[in-house]
N, C-alpha and C positions, 0 to 999 in steps of 0.2 A: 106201696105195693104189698099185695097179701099172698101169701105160699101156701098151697095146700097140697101135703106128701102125698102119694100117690101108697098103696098097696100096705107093704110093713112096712114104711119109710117115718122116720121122726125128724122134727127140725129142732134143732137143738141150740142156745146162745148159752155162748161158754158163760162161766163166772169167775173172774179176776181171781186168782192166787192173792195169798200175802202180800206185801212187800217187803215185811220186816223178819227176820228170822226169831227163833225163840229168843234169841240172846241181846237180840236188839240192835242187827248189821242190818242195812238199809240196803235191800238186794236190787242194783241195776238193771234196766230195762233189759239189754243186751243179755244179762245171763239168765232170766227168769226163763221157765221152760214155760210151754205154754199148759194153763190148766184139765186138770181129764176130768173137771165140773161142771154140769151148766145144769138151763133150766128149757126143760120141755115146750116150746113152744107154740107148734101145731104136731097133731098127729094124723095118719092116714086111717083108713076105714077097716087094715086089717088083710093078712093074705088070704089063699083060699086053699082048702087042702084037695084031695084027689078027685073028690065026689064034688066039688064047685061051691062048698060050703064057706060062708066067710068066717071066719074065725078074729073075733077083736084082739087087740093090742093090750097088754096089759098095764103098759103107761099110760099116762093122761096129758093133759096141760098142765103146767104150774106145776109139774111133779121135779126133783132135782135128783137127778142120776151121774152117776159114774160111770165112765165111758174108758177104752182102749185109748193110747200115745198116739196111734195110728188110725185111728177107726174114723169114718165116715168122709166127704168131700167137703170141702170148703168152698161158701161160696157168699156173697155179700148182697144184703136187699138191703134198701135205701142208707148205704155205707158203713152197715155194721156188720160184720163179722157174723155168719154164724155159720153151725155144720148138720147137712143131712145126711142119716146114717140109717141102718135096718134096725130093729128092733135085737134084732143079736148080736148087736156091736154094745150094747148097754149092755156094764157089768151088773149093775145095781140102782135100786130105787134110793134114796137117802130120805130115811123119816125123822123125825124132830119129835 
């Protein structure tokens, strides 16, 4: 199944936290929070501002962002996990 965001919407699949803490504790599934990482996966075409103009997104695909605890809905395409959110729910780009 393929998703395509509608407007400023991003679809976003988290990326696994740690497991291990610095010190080398082996952190249980039950208490791991879940991560505020992922990876860009489809993006939308862009909102429009007053005058009907489209205005593009400034994420991409394949881009890795930092996102709010809370931010965006959950929802599952072919049994994985992923979240779609606005583009102002993204804290940050993460460059390498």
């Amino acid at each position: 199944m393929k998703v395509r965001p509608l407007n400023d919407r991003v679809l976003v699949l988290r990326i696994d936290g740690e497991e291990k803490t610095s010190g080398g504790i082996i952190i249980p599934d039950t208490a791991k929070e879940k991560p505020q990482e992922g990876k860009v996966v489809a993006v939308g075409p862009g909102k429009r501002d007053e005058e009907g103009k489209q205005i593009p997104l400034e994420v991409k695909e394949n881009d890795r962002v930092l996102f709010g605890k809370y931010a965006g809905t959950e929802i599952k395409i072919d049994g994985v996990e992923h979240l779609i959110m606005r583009e102002d729910d993204i804290l940050g780009i993460i460059e390498k």
